[in-house]
C-alpha positions as CSV (number, residue, x, y, z in Angstrom):
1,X,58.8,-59.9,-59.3
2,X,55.5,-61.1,-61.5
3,X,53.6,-59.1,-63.0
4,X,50.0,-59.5,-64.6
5,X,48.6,-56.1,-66.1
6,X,49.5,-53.4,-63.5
7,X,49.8,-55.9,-60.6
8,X,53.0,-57.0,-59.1
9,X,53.7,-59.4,-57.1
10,X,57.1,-59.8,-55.3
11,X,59.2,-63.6,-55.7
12,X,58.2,-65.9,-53.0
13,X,60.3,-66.9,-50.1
14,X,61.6,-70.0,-50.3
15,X,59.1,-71.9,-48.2
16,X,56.5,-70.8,-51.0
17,X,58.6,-72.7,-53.6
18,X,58.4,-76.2,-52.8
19,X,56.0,-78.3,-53.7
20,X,54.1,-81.5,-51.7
21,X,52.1,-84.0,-52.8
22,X,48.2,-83.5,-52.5
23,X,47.8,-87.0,-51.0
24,X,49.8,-85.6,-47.9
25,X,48.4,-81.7,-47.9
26,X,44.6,-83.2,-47.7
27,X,45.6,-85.7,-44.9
28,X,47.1,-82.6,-43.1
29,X,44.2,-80.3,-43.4
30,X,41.5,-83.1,-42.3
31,X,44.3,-83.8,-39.3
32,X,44.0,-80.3,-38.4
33,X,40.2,-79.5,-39.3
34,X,40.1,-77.0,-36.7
35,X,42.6,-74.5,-38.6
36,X,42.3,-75.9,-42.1
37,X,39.1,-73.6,-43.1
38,X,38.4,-70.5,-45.1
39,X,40.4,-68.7,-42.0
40,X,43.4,-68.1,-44.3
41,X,46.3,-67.7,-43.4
42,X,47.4,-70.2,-40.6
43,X,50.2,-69.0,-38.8
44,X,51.0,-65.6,-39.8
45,X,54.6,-65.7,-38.0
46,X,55.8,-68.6,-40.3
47,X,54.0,-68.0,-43.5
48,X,53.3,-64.2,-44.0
49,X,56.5,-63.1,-42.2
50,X,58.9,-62.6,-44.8
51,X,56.7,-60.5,-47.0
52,X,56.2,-58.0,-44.1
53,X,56.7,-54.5,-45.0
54,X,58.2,-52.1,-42.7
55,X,56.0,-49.1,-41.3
56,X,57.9,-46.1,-43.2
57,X,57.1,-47.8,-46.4
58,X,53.3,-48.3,-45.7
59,X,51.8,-45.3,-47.7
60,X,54.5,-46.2,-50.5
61,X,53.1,-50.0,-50.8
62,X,49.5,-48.7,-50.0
63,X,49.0,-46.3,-53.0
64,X,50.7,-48.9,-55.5
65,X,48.4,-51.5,-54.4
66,X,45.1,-48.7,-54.6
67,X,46.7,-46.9,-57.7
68,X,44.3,-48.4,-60.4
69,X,41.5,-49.8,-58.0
70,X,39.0,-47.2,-59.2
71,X,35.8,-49.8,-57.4
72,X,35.9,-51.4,-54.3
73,X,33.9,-52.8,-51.6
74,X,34.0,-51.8,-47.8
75,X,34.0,-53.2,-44.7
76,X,33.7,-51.0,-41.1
77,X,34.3,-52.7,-38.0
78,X,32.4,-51.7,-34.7
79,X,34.2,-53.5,-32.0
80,X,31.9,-53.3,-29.1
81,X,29.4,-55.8,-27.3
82,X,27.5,-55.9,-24.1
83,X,29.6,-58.6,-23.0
84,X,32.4,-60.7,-25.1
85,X,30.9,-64.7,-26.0
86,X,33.3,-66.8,-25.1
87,X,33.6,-68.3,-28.7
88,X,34.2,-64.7,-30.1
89,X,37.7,-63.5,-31.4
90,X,37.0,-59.8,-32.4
91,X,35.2,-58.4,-30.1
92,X,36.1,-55.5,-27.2
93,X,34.8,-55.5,-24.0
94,X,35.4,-53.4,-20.4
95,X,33.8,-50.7,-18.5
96,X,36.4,-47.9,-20.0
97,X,35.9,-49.6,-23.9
98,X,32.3,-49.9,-24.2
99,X,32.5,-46.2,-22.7
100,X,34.3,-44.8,-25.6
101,X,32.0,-45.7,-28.1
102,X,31.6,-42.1,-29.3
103,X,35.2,-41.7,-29.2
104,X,35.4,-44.8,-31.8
105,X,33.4,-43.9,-33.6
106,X,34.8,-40.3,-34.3
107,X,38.4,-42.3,-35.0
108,X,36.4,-44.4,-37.4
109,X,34.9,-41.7,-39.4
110,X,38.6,-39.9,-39.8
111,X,39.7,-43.4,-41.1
112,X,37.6,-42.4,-43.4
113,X,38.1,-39.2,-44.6
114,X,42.2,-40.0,-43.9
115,X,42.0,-42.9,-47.0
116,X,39.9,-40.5,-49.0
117,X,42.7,-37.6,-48.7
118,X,45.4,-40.5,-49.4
119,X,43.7,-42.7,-52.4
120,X,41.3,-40.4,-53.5
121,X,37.5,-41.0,-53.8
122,X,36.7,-44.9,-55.0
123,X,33.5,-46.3,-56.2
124,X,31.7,-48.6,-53.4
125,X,30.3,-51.7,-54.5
126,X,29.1,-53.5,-51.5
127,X,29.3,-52.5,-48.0
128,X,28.9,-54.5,-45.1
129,X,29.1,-52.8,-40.9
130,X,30.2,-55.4,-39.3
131,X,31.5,-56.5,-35.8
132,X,31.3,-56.9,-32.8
133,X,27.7,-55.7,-32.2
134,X,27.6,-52.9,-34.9
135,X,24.0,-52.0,-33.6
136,X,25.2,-51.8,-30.0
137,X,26.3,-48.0,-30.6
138,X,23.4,-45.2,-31.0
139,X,21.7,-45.3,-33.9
140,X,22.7,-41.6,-35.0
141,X,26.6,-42.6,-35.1
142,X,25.8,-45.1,-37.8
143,X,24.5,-42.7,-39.7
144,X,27.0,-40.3,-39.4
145,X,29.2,-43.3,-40.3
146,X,27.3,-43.9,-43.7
147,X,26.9,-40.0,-44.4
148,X,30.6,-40.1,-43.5
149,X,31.3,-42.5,-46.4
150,X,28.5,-41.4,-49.0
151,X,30.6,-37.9,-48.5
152,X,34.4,-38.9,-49.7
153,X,33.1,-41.8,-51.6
154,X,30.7,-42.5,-54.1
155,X,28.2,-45.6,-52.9
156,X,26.8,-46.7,-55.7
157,X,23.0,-47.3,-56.7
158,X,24.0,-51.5,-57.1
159,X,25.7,-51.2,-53.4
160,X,23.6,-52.9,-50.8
161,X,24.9,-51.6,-47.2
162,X,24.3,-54.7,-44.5
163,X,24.6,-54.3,-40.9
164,X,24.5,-57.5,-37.8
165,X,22.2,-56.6,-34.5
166,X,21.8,-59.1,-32.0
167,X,18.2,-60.6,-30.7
168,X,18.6,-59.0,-27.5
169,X,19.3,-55.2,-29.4
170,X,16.1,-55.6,-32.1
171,X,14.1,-57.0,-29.7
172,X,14.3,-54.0,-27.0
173,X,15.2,-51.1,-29.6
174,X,13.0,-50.9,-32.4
175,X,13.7,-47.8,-33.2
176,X,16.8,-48.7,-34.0
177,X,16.0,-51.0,-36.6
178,X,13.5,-48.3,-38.2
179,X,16.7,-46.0,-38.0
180,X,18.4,-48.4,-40.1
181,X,16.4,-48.8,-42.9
182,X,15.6,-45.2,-43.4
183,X,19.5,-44.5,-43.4
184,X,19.6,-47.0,-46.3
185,X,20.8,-49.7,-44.7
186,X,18.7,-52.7,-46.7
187,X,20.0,-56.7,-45.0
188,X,20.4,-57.2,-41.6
189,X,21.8,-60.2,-39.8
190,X,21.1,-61.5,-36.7
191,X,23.0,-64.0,-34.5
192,X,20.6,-66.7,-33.1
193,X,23.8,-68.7,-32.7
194,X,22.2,-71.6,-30.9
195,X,19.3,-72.4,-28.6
196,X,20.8,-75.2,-26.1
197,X,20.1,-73.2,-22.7
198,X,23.5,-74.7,-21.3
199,X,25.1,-74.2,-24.1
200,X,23.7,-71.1,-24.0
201,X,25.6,-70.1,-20.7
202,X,28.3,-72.5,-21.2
203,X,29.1,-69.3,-24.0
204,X,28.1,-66.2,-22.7
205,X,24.8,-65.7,-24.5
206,X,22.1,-66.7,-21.7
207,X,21.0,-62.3,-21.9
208,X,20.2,-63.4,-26.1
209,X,18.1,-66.5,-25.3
210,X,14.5,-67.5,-27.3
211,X,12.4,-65.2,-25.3
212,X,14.3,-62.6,-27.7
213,X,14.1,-64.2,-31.0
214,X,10.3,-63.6,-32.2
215,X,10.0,-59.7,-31.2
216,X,13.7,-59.1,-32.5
217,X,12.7,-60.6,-35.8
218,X,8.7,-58.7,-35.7
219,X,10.5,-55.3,-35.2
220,X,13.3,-55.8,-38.1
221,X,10.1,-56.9,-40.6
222,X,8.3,-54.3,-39.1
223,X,10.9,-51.5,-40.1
224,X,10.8,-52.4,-43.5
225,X,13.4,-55.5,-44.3
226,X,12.8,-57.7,-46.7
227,X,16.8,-59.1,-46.1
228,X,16.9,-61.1,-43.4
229,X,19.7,-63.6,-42.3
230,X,20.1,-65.9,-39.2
231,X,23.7,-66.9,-38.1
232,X,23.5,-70.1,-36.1
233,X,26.2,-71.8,-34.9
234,X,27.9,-75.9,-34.4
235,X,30.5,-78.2,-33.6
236,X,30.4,-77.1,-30.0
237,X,31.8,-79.2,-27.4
238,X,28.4,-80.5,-25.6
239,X,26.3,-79.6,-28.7
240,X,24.6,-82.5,-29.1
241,X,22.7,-83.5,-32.5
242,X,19.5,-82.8,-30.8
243,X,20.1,-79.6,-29.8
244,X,21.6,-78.5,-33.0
245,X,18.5,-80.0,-34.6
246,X,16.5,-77.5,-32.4
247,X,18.3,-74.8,-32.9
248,X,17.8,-75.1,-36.9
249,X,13.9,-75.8,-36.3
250,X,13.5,-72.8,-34.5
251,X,15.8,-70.8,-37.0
252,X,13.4,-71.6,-39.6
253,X,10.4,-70.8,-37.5
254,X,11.6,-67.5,-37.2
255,X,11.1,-67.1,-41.5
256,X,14.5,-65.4,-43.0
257,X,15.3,-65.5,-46.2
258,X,18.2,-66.9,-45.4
259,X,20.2,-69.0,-42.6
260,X,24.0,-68.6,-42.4
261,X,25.8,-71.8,-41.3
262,X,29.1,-71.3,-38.8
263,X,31.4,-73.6,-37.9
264,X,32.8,-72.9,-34.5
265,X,36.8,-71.9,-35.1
266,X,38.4,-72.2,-31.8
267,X,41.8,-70.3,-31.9
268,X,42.5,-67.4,-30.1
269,X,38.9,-67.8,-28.5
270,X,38.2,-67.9,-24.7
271,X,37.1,-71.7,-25.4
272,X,39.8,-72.8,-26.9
273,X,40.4,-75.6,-24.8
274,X,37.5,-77.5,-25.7
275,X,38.7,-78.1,-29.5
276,X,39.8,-81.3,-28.7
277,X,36.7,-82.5,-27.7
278,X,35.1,-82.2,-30.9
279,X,35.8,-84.6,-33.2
280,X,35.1,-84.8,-37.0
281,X,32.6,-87.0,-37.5
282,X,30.3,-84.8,-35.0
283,X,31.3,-81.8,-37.4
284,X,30.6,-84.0,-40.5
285,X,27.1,-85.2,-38.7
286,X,26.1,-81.5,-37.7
287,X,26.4,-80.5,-41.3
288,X,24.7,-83.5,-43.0
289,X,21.9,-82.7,-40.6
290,X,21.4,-79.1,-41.4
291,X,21.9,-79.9,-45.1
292,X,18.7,-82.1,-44.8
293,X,16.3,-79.7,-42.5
294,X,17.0,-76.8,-44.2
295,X,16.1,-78.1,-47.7
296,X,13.5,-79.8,-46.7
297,X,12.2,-76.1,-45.5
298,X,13.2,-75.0,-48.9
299,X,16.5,-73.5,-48.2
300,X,18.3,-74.3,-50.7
301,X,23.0,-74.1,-50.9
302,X,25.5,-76.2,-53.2
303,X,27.5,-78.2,-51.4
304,X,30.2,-77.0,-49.2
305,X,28.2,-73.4,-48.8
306,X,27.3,-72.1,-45.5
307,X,24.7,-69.4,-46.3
308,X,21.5,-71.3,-47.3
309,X,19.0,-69.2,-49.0
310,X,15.0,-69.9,-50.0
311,X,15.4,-66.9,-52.6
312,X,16.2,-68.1,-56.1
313,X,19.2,-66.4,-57.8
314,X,20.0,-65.1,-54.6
315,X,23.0,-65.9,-53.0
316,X,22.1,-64.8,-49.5
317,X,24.7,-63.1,-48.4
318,X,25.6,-59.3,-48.6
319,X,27.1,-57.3,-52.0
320,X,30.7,-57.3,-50.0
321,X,30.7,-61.0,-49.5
322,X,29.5,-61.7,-52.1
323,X,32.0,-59.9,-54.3
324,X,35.0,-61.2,-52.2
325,X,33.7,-64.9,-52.5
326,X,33.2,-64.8,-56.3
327,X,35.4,-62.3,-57.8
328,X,37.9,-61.8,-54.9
329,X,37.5,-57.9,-54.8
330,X,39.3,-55.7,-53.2
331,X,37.7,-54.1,-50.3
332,X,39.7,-51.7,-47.8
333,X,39.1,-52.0,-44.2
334,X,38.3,-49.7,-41.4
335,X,38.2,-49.4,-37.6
336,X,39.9,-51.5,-35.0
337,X,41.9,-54.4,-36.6
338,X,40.2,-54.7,-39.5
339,X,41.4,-56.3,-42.6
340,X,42.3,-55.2,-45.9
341,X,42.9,-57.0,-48.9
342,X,43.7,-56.0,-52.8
343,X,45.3,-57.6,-55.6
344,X,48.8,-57.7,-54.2
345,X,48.2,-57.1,-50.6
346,X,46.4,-57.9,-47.1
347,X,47.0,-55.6,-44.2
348,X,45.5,-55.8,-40.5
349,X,44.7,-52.7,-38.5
350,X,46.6,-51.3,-35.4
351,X,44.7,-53.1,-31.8
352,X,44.8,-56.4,-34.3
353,X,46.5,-58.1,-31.7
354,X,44.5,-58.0,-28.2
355,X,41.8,-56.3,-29.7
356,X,43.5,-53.0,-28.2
357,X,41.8,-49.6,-29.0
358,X,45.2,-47.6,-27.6
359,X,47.2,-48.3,-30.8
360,X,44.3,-47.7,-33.3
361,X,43.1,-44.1,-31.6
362,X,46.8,-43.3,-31.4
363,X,47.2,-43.4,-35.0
364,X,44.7,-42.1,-35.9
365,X,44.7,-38.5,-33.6
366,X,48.4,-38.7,-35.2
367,X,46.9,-38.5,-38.9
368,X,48.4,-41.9,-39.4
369,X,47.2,-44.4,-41.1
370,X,46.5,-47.2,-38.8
371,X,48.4,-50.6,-40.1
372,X,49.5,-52.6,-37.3
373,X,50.8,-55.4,-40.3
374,X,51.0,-54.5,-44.0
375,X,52.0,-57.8,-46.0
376,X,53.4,-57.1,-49.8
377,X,52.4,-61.1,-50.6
378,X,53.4,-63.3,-53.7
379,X,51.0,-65.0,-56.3
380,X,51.4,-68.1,-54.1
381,X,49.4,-66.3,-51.0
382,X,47.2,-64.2,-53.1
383,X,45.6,-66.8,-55.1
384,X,45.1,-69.0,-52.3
385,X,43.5,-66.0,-49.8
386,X,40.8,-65.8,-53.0
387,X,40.3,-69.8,-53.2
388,X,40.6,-70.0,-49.2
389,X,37.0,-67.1,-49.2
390,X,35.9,-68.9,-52.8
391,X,35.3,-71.9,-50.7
392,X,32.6,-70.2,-48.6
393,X,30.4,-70.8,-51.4
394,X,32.3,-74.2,-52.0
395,X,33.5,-73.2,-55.7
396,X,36.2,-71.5,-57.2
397,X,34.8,-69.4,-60.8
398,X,37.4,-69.8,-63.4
399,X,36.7,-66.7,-65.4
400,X,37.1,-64.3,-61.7
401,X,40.4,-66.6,-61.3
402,X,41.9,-65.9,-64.3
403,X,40.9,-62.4,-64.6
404,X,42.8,-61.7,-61.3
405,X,45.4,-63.6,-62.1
406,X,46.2,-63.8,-65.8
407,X,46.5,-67.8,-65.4
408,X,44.0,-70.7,-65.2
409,X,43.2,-72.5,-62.3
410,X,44.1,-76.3,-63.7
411,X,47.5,-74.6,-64.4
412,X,48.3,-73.2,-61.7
413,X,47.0,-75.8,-59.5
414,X,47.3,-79.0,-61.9
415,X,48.6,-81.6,-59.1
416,X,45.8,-80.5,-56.5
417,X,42.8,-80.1,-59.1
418,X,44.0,-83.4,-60.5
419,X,43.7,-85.2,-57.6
420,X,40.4,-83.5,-56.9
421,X,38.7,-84.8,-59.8
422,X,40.2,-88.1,-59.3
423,X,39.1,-88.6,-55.5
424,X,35.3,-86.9,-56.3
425,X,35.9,-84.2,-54.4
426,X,35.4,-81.5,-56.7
427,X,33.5,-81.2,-60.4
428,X,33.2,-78.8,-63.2
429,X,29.6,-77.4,-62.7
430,X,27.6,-73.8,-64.2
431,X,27.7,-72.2,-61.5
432,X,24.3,-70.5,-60.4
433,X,25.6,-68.0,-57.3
434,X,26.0,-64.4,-58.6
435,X,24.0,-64.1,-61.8
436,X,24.0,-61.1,-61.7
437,X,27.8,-60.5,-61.9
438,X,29.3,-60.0,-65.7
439,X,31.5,-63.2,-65.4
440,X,31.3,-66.7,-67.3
441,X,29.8,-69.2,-64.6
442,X,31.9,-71.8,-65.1
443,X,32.9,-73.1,-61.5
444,X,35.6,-76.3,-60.4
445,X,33.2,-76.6,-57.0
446,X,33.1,-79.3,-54.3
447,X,30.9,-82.2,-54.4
448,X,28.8,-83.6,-52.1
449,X,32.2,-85.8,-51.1
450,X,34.0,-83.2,-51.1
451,X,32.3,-80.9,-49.0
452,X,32.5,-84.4,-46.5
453,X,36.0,-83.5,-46.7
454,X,36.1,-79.7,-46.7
455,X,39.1,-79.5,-44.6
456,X,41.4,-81.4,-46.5
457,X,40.3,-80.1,-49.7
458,X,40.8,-76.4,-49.3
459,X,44.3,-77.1,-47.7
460,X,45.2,-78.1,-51.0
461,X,45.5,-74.8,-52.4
462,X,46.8,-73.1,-50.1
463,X,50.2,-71.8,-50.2
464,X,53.3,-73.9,-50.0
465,X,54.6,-72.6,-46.2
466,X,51.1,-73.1,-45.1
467,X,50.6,-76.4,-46.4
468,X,54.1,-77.3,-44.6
469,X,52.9,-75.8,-41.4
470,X,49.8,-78.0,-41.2
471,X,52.3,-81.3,-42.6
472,X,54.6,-80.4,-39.8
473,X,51.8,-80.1,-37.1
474,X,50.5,-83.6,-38.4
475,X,50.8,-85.8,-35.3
476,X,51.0,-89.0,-37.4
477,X,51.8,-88.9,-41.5
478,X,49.3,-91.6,-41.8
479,X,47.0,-91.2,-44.3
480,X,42.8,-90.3,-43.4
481,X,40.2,-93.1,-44.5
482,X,38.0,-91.8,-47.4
């Protein structure tokens, strides 16, 4: 066991012991680009497995990793959309599903109130409703939701609560949106994704084309937001740098503050298939691209970032992601397959696996809390789930590190930040995201190089067993031009 203040970690497994050389971890995570992301971990099966804890220890492991969280953020998943996109992964879809919304959401708020029995009442410091199409249920179960929450815990004044609609949704339900704000809710994000109209089809999203986009985005100013993001989407098979060069123009027609870049991840999607028609250099070309028409419109992100913002000292994305990115806070998860992560563990909800609401309304009408996987993790995975969500914002701060972890950075990762610095890949910079967070701003962050080579950078601090799994699924061992 290791222990740092009240946190304990247990000894790694043996494939987290072993050590390999960063020349051969970056060529693996270029190699594999499509897995080597922020997505951590790779490979659960092989690389989380032997820190799995058992389902009659759960509460036992849950309260010790809660017991001196006093602040946290939260994060409430809302499953449901008219139809699933064929590059979605979390998403649940059917006649009897979509039909149970009001049954969900019932579950979901005695989630709540079950965690707030268990851990007591915590402080919330951001809060994001995510999904899924959170704004696909009525408007009045979100705000039982939030009531829900503002009951057993306390949400406090600095807490910004965020919630995703689609074009379709704001553009034909205003009064939704109006609903929204006047529950509190104060950044909304909406899913332009791309404009291609094959593409469009070729995914699923042909009922959220452009004839959508400038009503959706009248009615959300209308009801009062003055947070607005666009998620837009590349490295599609058949995206073409054209298209992706429309799909940004008309993004920043549409006026956000900010635009949210997302690089399509293709496991355990309905595409999946198509990965291998996308090669790197398209990736690398989409980016470079975007990079250029969006600060030329004055959005402005350091490299490696995907959230580009036009609001100074802003980092555009919501209080919850932006506390997980730079400080690597806890936040506990709720609803269907939702994620969980403190200092010592990261746990996945019952229906994780298929996306199955069975499992998660079972446990819950049996008072249970609903862990489908409950991982008691090592330093080794810890540190590398915060600098795997760090790299969002394509730096790691060194005062959140070593707060979390009662070590520095260039110590525990000497060999990999070595050869960093050495190739250009990453630099000591003040960082200028979060401001407004009582930390030092001193940040190891990628350059403009490095973000190039995002793939193979962030592989090299990931765990050992994961940087073995992506060596090991290496076609070739040979090593990738720079």
């Amino acid at each position: 066991m290791q222990r740092t203040n009240a946190r304990i970690w247990p000894s790694a497994a043996p494939g987290d012991t072993v050590r390999f050389r960063p020349s051969d971890v970056f060529a693996a995570g270029e190699a594999n680009h499509h897995i080597s992301n922020t997505a951590y971990p790779i490979a659960h099966r092989e690389t989380f497995w032997p820190y799995r804890i058992e389902r009659e220890r759960h509460k036992e492991v849950v309260a010790a990793a809660f017991a001196d969280l006093d602040a946290i953020c939260l994060y409430s998943h809302i499953p449901f959309c008219e139809s699933r996109c064929f590059f979605c992964e979390y998403t649940v879809v059917g006649k009897k599903e979509i039909g149970s919304t009001e049954i969900y959401m019932r579950a979901l708020d005695e989630e709540t109130r079950l965690y707030a029995e268990f851990l007591g009442s915590r402080k919330i410091r951001g809060f994001d409703i995510g999904g899924g199409t959170p704004s696909y249920p009525r408007a009045e179960f979100i705000e039982n939701h939030i009531e829900t929450v503002n009951r057993y815990f306390t949400i406090l004044p600095e807490c910004e609560i965020s919630i995703e609609t689609t074009p379709k949704i704001a553009a034909q339900e205003m009064e939704k949106m109006k609903a929204y704000f006047k529950m509190g809710v104060r950044r909304i994000s909406m899913g332009v994704q791309v404009t291609q109209p094959d593409l469009l089809k070729v995914l699923g999203r042909e009922t959220n084309g452009v004839e959508h986009h400038f009503r959706a985005r009248d009615h959300i100013r209308a009801a009062g937001f003055q947070k607005f993001n666009i998620d837009v989407m590349y490295g599609f098979a058949g995206q073409s740098l054209a298209a992706w060069q429309a799909t940004l123009e008309h993004a920043i027609r549409l006026g956000p503050e900010y635009i949210t870049l997302y690089r399509m991840r293709y496991k355990l999607t309905r595409i999946s298939h198509q990965a291998h028609a996308v090669n790197i250099e398209q990736v690398r070309e989409q980016a470079k691209l975007a990079k250029e028409i969006l600060a030329s419109a004055g959005y402005i992100a350091n490299p490696g970032k995907n959230t580009y913002s036009r609001v100074a000292q802003d980092t555009g994305t919501s209080a919850y992601l932006t506390r997980r990115v730079i400080e690597g806070a806890p936040y506990l998860g709720l609803g269907l397959g939702a994620q969980t992560f403190t200092d010592t563990t990261i746990s996945y909800n019952s229906g994780a696996v298929g996306k199955n609401m069975a499992p998660y309304l079972r446990d819950i009408e049996k008072r249970m809390l609903p862990l489908q996987d409950l991982y008691h993790l090592p330093r080794e995975h810890m540190m590398a789930k915060m600098v795997a969500v760090s790299f969002y914002f394509g730096e790691v701060n060194l005062a959140a590190f070593r707060q979390k972890f009662g070590a520095d950075f260039e110590v525990v990762y000497a060999d990999a930040v070595r050869f960093a610095l050495t190739e250009g890949f990453m630099e000591y910079t003040a960082s200028q995201n979060g401001t407004n967070l009582a930390l030092e701003h001193k940040s190891i962050s990628l350059t403009e190089r490095g973000a190039k080579y995002f793939n193979g950078v962030i592989a090299l601090f990931f765990a050992p067993s994961v940087q073995n799994y992506l060596i090991r699924k290496t076609p070739k061992r040979e090593a990738i031009a720079v």
